[in-house]
TORBARO-564221 format. One line per 8 residues: number of its first residue (from 1); for each residue x, y, z of N, C-alpha, C. Coordinates in Angstrom, 1 decimal. Example, Ala and Ser with C-alpha at 12.3 -4.5 7.8 and 13.67 -1.06 7.14 Angstrom:
<nodes>
1> 13.2,-5.7,7.8,12.3,-4.5,7.8,13.2,-3.3,7.8 ~ 12.8,-2.2,7.1,13.7,-1.1,7.1,12.9,0.0,7.9 $
</nodes>
This chain:
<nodes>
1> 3.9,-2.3,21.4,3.1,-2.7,20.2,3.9,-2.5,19.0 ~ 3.4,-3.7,18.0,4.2,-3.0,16.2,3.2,-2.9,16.0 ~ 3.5,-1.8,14.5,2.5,-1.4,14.0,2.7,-1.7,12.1 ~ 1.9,-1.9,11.6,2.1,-3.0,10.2,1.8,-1.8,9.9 ~ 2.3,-0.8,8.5,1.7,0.5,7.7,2.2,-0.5,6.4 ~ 0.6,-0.7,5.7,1.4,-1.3,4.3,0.6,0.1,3.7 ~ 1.1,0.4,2.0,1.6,2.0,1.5,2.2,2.2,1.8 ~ 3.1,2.3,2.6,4.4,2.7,3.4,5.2,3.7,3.0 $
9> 5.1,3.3,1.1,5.8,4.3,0.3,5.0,5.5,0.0 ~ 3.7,5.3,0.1,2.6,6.3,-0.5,2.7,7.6,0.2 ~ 2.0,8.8,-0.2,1.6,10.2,0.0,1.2,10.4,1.4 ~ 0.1,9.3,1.4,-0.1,9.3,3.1,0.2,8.1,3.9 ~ 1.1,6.9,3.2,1.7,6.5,4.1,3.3,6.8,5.0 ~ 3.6,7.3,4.0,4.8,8.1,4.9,4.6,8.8,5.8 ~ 3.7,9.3,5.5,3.2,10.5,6.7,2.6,9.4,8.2 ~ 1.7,8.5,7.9,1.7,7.9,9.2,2.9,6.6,9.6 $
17> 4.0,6.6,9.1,5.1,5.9,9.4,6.1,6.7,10.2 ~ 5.8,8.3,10.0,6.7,9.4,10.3,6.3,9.5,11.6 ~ 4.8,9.7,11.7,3.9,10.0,12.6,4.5,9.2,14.2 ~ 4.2,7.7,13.5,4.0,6.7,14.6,5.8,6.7,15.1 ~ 6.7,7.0,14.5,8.0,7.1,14.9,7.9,8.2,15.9 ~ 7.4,9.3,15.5,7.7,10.6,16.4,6.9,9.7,17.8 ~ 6.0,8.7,17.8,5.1,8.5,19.0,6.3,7.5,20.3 ~ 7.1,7.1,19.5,8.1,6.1,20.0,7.7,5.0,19.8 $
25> 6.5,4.6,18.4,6.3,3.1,18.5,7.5,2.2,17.5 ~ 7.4,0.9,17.6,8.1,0.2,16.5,6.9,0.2,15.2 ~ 7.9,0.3,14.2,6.8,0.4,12.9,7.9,-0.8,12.1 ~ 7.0,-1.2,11.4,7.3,-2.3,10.5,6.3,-1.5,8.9 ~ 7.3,-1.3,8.2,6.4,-0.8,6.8,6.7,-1.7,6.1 ~ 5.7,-1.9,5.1,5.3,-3.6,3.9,5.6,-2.3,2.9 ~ 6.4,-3.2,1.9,6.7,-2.2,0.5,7.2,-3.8,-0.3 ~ 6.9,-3.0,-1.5,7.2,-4.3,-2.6,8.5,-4.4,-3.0 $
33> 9.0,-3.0,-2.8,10.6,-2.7,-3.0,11.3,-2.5,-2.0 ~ 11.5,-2.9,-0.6,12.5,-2.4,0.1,13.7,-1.5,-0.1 ~ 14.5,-1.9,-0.9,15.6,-1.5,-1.4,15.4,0.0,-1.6 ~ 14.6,0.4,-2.2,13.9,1.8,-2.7,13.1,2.8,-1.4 ~ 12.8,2.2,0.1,11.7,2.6,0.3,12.1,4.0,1.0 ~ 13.7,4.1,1.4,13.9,5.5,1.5,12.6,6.2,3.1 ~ 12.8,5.0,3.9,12.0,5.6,4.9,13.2,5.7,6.1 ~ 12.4,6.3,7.3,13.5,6.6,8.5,14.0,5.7,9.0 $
41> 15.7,6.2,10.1,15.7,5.0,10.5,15.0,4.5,11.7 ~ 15.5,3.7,12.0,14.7,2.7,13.0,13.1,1.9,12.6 ~ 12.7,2.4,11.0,11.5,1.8,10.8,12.1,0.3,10.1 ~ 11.3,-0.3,10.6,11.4,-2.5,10.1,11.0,-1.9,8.6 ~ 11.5,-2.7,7.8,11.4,-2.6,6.5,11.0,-3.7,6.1 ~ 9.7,-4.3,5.0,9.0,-6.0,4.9,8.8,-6.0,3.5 ~ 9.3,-7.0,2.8,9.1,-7.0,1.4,7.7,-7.9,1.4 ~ 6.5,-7.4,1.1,5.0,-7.8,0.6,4.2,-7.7,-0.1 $
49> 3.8,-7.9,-0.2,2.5,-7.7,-1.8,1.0,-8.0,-1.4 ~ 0.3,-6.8,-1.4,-0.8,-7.5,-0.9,-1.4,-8.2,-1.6 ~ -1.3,-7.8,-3.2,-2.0,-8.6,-3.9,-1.5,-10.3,-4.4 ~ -1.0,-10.5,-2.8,0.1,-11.6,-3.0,-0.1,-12.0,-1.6 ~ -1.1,-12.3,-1.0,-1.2,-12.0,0.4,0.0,-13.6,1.2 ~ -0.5,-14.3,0.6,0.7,-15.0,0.9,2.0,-14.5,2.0 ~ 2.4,-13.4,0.8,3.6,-13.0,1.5,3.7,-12.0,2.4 ~ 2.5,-11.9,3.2,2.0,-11.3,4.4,2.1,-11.3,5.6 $
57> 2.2,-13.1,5.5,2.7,-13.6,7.1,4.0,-13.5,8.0 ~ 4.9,-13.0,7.3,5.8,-12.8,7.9,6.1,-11.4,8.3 ~ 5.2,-10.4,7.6,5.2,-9.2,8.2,4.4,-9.3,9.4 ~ 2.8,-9.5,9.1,2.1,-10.0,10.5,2.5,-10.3,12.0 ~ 3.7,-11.0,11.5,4.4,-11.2,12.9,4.3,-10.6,14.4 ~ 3.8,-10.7,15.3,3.9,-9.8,16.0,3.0,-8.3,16.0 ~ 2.7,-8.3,15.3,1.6,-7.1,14.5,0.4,-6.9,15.7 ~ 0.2,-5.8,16.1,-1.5,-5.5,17.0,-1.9,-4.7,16.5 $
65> -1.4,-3.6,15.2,-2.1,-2.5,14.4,-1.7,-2.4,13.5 ~ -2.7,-2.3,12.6,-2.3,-2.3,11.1,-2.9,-1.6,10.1 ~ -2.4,-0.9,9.3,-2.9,0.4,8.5,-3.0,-0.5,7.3 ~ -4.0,-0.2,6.9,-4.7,-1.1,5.0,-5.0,0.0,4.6 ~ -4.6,-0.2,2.8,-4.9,0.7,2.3,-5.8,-0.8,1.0 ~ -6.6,0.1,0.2,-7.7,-0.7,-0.9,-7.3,-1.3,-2.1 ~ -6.2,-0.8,-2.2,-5.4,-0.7,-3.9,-4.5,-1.3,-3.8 ~ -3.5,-2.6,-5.1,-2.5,-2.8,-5.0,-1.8,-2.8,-6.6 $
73> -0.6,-3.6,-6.8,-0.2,-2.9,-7.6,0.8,-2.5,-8.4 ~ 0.8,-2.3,-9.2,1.4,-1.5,-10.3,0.2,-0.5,-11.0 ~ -0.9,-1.0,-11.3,-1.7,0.0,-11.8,-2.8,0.4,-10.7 ~ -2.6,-0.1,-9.5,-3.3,0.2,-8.2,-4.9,0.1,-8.6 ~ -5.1,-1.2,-8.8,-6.2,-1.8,-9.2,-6.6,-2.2,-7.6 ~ -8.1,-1.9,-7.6,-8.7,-2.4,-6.1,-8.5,-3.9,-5.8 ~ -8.1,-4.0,-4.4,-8.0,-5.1,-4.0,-8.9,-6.2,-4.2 ~ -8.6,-7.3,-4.5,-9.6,-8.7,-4.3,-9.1,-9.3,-3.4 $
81> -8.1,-9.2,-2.5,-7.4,-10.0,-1.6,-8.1,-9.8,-0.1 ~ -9.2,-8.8,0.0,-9.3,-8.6,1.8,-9.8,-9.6,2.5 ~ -10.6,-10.4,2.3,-10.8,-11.8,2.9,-9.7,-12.4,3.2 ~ -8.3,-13.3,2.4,-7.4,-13.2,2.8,-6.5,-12.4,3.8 ~ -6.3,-11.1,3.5,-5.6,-10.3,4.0,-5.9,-10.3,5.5 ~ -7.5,-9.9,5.9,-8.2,-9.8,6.8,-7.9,-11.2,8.0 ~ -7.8,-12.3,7.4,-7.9,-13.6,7.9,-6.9,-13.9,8.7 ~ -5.5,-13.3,7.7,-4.2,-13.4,8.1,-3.8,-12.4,9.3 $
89> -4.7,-11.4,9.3,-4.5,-10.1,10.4,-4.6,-10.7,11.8 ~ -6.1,-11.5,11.3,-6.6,-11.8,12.7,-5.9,-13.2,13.5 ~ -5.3,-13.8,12.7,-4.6,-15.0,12.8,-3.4,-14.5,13.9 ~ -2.9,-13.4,13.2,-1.7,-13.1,13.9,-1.6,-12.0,14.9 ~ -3.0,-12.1,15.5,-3.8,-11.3,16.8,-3.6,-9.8,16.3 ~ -3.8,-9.1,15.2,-3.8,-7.7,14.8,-5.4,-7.6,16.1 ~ -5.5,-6.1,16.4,-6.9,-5.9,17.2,-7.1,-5.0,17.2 ~ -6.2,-3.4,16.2,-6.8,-2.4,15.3,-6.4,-2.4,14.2 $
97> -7.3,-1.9,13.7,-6.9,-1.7,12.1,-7.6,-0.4,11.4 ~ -6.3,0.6,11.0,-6.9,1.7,10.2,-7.6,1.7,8.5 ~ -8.0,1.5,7.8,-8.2,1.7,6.6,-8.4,2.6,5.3 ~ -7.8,3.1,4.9,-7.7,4.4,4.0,-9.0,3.9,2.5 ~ -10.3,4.4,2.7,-10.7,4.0,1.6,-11.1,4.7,0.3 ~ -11.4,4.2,-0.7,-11.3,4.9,-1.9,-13.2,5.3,-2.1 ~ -13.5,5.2,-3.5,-14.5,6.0,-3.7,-15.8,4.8,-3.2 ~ -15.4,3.3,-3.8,-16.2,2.5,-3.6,-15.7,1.6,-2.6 $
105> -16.9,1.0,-1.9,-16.0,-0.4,-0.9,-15.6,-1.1,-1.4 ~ -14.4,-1.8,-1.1,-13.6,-2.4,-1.4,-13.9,-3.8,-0.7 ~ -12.9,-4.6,-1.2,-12.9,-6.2,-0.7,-13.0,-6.2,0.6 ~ -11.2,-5.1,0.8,-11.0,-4.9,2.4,-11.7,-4.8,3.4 ~ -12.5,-3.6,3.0,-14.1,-3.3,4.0,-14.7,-4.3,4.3 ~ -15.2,-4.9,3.1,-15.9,-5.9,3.3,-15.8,-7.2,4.2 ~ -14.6,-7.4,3.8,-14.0,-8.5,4.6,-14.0,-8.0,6.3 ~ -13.6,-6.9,6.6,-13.2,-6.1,7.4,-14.9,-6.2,8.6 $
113> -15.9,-5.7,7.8,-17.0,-5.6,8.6,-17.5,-7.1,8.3 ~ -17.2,-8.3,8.1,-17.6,-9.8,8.5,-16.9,-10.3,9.6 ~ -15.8,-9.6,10.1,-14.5,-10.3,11.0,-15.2,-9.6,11.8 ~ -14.1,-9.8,12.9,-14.4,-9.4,14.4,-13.3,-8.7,14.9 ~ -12.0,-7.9,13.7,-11.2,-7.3,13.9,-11.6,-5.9,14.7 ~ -11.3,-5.0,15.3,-12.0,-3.6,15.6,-11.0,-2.6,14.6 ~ -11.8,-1.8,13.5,-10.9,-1.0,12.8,-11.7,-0.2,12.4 ~ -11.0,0.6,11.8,-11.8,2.5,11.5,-11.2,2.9,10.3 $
121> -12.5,3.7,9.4,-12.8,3.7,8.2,-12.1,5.5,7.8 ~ -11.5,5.4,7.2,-10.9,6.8,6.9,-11.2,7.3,5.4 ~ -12.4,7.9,5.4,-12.8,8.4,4.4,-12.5,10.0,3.8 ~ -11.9,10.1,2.7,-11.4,11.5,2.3,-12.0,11.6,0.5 ~ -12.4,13.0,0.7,-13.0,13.4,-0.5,-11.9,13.6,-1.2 ~ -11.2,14.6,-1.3,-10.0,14.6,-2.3,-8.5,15.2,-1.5 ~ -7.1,14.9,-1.7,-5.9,15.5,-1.3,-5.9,16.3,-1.3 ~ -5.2,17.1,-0.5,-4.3,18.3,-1.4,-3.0,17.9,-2.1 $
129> -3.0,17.0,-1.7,-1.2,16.1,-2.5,-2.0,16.4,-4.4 ~ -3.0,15.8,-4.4,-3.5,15.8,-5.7,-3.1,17.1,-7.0 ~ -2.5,18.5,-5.7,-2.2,19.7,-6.9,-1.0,18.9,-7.6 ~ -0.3,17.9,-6.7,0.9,17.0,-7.7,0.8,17.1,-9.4 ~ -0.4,17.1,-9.9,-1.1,16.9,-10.8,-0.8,18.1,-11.7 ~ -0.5,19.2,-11.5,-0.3,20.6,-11.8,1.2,20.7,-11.6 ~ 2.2,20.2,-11.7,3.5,20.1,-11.4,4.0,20.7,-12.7 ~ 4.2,19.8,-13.8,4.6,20.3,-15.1,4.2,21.2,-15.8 $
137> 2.6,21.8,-15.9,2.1,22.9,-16.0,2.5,24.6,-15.9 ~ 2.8,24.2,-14.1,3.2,25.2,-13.7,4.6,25.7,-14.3 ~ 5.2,24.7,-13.6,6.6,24.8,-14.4,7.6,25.5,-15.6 ~ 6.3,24.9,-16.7,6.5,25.0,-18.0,5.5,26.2,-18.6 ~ 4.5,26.6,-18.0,3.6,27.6,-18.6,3.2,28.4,-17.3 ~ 3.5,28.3,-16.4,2.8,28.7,-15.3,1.4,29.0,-15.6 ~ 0.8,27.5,-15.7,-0.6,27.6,-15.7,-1.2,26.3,-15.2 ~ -2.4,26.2,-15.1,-3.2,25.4,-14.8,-4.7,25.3,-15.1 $
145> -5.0,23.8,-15.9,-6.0,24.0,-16.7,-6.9,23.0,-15.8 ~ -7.9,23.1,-15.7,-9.0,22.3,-14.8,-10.4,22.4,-15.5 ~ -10.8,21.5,-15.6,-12.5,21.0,-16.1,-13.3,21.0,-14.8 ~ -14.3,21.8,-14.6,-14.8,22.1,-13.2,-14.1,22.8,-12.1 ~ -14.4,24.2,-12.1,-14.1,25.0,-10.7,-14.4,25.2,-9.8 ~ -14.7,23.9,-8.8,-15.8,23.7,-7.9,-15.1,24.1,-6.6 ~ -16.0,23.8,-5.6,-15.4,24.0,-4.6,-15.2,22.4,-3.9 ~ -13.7,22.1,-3.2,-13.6,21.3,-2.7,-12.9,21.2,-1.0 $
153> -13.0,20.6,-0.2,-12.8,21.0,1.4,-11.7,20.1,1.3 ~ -10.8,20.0,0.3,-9.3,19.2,0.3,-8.4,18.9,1.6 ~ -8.3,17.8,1.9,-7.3,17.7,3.3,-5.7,17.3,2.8 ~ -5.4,17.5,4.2,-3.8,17.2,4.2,-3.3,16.2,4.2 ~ -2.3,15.5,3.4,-2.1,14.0,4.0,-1.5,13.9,5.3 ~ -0.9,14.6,5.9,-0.5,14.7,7.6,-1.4,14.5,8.4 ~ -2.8,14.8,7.6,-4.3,15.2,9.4,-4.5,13.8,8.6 ~ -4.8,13.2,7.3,-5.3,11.9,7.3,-4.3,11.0,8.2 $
161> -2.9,11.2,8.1,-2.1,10.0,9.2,-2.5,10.3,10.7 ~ -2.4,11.6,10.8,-2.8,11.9,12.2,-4.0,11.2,12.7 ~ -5.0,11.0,11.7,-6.6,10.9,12.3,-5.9,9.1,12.3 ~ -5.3,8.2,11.6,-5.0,6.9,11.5,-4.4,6.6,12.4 ~ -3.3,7.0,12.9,-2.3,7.2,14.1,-3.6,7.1,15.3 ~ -4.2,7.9,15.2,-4.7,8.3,16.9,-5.7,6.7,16.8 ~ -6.2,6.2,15.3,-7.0,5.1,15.4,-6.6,3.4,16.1 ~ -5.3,3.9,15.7,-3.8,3.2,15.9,-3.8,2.4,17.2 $
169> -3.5,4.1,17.9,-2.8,3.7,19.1,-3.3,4.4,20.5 ~ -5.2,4.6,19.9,-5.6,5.0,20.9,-7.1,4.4,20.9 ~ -7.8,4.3,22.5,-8.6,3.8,22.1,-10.1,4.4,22.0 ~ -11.0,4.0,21.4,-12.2,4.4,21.4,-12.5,4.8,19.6 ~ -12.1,4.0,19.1,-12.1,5.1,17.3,-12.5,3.4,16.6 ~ -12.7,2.2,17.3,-13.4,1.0,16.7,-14.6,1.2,16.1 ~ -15.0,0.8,15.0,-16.2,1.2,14.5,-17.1,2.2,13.8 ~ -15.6,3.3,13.6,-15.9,4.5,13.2,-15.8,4.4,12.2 $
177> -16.3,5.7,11.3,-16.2,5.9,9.9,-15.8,7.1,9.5 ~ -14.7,7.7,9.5,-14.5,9.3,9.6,-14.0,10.0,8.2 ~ -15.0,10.7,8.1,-15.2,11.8,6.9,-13.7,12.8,7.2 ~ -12.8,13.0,6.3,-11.9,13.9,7.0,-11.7,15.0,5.4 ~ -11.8,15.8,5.8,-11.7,17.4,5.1,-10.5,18.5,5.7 ~ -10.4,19.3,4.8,-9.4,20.2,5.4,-10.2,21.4,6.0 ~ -10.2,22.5,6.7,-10.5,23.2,7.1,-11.5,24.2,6.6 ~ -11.2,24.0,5.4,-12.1,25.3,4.3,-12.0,24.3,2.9 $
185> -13.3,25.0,2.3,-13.8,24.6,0.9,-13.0,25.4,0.0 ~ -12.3,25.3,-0.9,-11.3,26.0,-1.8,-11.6,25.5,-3.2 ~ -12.0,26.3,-4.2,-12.1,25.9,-5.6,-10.8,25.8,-6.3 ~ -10.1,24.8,-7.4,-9.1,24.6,-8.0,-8.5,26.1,-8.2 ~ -8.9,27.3,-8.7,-9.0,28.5,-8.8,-8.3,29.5,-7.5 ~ -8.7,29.2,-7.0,-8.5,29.3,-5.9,-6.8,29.0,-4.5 ~ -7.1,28.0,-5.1,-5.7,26.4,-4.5,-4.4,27.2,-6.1 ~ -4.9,27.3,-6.5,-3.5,27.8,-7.8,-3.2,29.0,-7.3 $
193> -3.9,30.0,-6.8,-3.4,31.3,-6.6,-2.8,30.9,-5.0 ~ -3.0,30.4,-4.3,-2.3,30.1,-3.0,-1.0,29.3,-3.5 ~ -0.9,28.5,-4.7,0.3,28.1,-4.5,1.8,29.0,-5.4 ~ 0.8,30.0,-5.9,1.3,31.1,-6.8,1.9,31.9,-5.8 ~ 1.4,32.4,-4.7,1.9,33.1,-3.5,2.8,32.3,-2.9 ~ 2.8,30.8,-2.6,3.8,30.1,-1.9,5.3,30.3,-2.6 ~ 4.8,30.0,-4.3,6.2,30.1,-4.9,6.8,31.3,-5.5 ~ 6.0,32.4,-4.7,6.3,33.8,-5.3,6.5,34.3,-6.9 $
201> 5.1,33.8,-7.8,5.2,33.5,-9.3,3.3,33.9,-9.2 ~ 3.3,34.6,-10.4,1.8,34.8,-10.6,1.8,33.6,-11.4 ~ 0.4,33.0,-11.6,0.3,31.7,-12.0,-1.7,32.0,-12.7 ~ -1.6,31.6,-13.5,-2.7,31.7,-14.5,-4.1,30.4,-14.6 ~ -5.0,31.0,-14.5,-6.1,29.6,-14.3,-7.0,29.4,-15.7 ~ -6.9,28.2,-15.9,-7.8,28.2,-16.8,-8.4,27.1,-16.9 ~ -10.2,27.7,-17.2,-11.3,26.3,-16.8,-12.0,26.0,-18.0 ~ -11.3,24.4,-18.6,-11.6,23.9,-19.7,-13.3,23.5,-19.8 $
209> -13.4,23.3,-21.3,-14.7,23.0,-21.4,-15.1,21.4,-21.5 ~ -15.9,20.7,-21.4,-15.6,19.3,-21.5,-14.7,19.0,-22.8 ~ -15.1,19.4,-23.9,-14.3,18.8,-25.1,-12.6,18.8,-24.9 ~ -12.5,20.4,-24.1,-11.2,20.5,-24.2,-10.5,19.6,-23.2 ~ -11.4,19.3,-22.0,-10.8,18.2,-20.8,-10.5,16.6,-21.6 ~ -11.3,16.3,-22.6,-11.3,15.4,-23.5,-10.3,14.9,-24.4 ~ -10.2,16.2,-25.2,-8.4,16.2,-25.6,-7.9,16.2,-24.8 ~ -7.1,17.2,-23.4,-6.4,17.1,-22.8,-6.0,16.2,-22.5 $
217> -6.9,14.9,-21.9,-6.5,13.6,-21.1,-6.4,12.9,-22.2 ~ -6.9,12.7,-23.6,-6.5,11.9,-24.6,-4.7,11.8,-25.1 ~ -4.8,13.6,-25.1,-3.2,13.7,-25.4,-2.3,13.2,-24.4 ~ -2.6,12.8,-22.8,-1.6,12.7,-22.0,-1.9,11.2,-21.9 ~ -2.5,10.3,-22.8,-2.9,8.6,-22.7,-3.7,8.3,-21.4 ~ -4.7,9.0,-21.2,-5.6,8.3,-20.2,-6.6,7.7,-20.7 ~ -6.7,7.0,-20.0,-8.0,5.4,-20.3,-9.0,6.5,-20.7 ~ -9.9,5.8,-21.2,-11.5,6.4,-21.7,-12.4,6.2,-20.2 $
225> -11.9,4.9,-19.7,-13.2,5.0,-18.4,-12.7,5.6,-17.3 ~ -11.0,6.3,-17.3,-10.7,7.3,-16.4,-11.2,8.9,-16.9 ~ -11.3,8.9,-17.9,-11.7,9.6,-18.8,-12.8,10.3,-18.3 ~ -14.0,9.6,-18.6,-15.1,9.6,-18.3,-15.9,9.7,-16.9 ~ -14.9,9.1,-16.0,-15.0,9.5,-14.1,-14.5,10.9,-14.1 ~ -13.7,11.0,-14.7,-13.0,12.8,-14.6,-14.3,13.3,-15.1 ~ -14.8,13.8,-16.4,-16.3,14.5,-17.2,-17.0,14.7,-15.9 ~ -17.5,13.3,-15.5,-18.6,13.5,-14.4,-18.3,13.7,-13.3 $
233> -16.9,13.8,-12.3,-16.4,14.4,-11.5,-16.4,15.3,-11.7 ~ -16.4,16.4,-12.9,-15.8,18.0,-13.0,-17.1,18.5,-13.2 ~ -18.3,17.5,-14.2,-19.5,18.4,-14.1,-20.4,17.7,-13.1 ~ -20.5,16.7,-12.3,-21.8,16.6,-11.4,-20.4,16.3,-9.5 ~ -20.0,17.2,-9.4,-19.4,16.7,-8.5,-20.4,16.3,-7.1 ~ -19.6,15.2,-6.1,-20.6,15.2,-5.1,-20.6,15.9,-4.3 ~ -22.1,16.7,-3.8,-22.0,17.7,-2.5,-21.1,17.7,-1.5 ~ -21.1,16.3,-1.1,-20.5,16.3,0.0,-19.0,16.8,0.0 $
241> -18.4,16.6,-0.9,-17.0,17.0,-1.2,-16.8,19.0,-0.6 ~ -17.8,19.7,-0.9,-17.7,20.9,-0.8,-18.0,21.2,1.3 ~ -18.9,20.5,1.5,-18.4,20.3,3.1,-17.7,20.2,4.1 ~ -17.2,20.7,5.4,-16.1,21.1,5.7,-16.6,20.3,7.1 ~ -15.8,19.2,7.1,-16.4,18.6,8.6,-15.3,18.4,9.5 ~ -15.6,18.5,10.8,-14.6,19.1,12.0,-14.4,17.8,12.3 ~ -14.2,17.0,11.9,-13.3,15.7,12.2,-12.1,14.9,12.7 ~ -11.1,16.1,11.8,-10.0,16.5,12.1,-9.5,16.5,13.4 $
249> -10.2,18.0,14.0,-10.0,18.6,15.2,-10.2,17.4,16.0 ~ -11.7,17.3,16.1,-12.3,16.3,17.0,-11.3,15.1,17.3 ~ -10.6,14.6,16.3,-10.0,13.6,16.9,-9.0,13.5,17.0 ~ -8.0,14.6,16.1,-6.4,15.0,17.1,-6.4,16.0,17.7 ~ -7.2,16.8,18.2,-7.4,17.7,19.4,-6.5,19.1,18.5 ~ -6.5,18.9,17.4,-6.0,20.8,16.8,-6.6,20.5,15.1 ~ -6.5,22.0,15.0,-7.3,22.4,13.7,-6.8,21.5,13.1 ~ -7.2,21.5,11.2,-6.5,20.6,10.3,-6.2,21.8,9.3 $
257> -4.8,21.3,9.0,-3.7,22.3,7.9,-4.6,23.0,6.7 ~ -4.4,23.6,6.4,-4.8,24.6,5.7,-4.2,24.3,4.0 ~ -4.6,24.9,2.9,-4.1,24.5,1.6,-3.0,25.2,1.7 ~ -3.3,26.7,2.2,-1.6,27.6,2.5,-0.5,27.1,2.6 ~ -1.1,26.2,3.8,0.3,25.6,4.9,0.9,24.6,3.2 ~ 0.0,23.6,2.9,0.3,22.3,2.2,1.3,23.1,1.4 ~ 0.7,24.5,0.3,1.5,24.9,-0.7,2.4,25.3,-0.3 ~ 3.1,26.0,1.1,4.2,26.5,1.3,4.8,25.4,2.1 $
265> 4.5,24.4,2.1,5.6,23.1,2.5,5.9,22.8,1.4 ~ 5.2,22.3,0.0,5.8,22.0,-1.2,5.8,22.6,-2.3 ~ 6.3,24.3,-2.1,6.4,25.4,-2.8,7.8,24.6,-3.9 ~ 8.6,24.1,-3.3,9.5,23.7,-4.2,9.2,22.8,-5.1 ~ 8.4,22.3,-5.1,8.2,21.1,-6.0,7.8,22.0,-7.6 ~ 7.1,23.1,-7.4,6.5,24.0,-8.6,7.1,25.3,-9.2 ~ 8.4,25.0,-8.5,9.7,26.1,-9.0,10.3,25.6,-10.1 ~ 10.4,26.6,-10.7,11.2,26.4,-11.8,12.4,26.1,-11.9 $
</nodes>
């Protein structure tokens, strides 16, 4: 079997390009830049654009599983191509398909549950890649400032490829819709003192008020209507995010990583 991973370059698509190599499959990864993609060897390398679906058929080739992600891009604006995209899959006998989705359904979905493709819905409340976000803080103040100190059940990008991988290349995961969390509910507060211990550095929390989240994001040029998803993310967050669902386990047969593990894999990144 090939297996099509477009994100290829992404947080969690690397991780399931890595994945599907350790399995012995052939992987073909779609990236806009080849030249740059800096993935392993033996993976097929496809210059594509989804938002260009056009240039899709020649990756398709041969293709029986295929990992979609919602967004394309430069400013990773949600897809309007899934009907296309979707058409071209089936054309070129794709007969799984993983899908990584965002907060709202996308084209992809959509398109997705009108076909007759068999593919599985990979739904994640928030990373743990996302402490990325806290990089230069640390660094420079060894601090971290957050608007809302909620609790969130953050997953790994490794259990999200894992849980894609098994959707992949195993069968019985058509039709599903899987909620994937990490192990434990951990507040921002929380995730900073674990990664304070990974990089052997006491590290300082501090939980802004709306005004100050306001300036913060003004001074670093973020949009007003990202702006404003942040406000109501930090003060009405959704329950469900604080929920810890055994998903994971259930469907690669071992626990799912821990924030610990995440921080002491990329303790380096927050070194000074």
């Amino acid at each position: 079997m090939t297996f099509l991973v477009t994100g290829a370059t992404g947080t969690v698509g690397r991780q399931i390009v890595a994945q599907l190599v350790e399995r012995g499959a052939h992987v073909r990864a779609l990236t806009r830049n080849p030249a740059a993609a800096g993935l392993p060897d033996g993976v097929e390398v496809a210059c594509g654009d989804l938002t260009s679906p056009e240039t899709l058929a020649p990756a398709l080739e041969g293709v029986t599983g295929l990992h979609l992600i919602t967004f394309g891009g430069d400013d990773f604006a949600e897809l309007e191509t899934g009907p296309e995209i979707v058409e071209l899959a089936a054309k070129a006998g794709v007969t799984r398909v993983s899908v990584l989705s965002g907060w709202d359904e996308s084209s992809v979905e959509r398109a997705l549950r009108a076909g007759s493709v068999g593919w599985t819905q990979l739904l994640c409340v928030e990373f743990m890649a996302n402490a990325y976000d806290w990089v230069d803080s640390i660094r420079d103040e060894g601090v971290v400032r957050v608007f809302g100190n909620h609790l969130g059940a953050v997953v790994h990008e490794a259990d999200i490829a894992a849980v894609a991988v098994a959707a992949l290349v195993e069968d019985g995961h058509a039709g599903e819709s899987y909620t994937l969390t990490g192990p434990e509910a951990l507040t921002p507060e929380q995730r900073v003192r674990l990664i304070g211990e990974a990089v052997g550095r006491e590290l300082r929390f501090e939980e802004l008020d709306e005004a100050g989240y306001r300036a913060a994001m003004q001074a670093a040029g973020v949009t007003e209507d990202m702006i404003e998803f942040g406000v109501q993310l930090g003060a009405n967050p959704p329950g469900a995010g604080a929920i810890v669902q055994p998903t994971v386990e259930r469907v690669t047969g071992r626990p799912g990583r821990t924030f610990a593990q995440w921080a002491a894999e990329h303790a380096a990144a927050f070194k000074i």
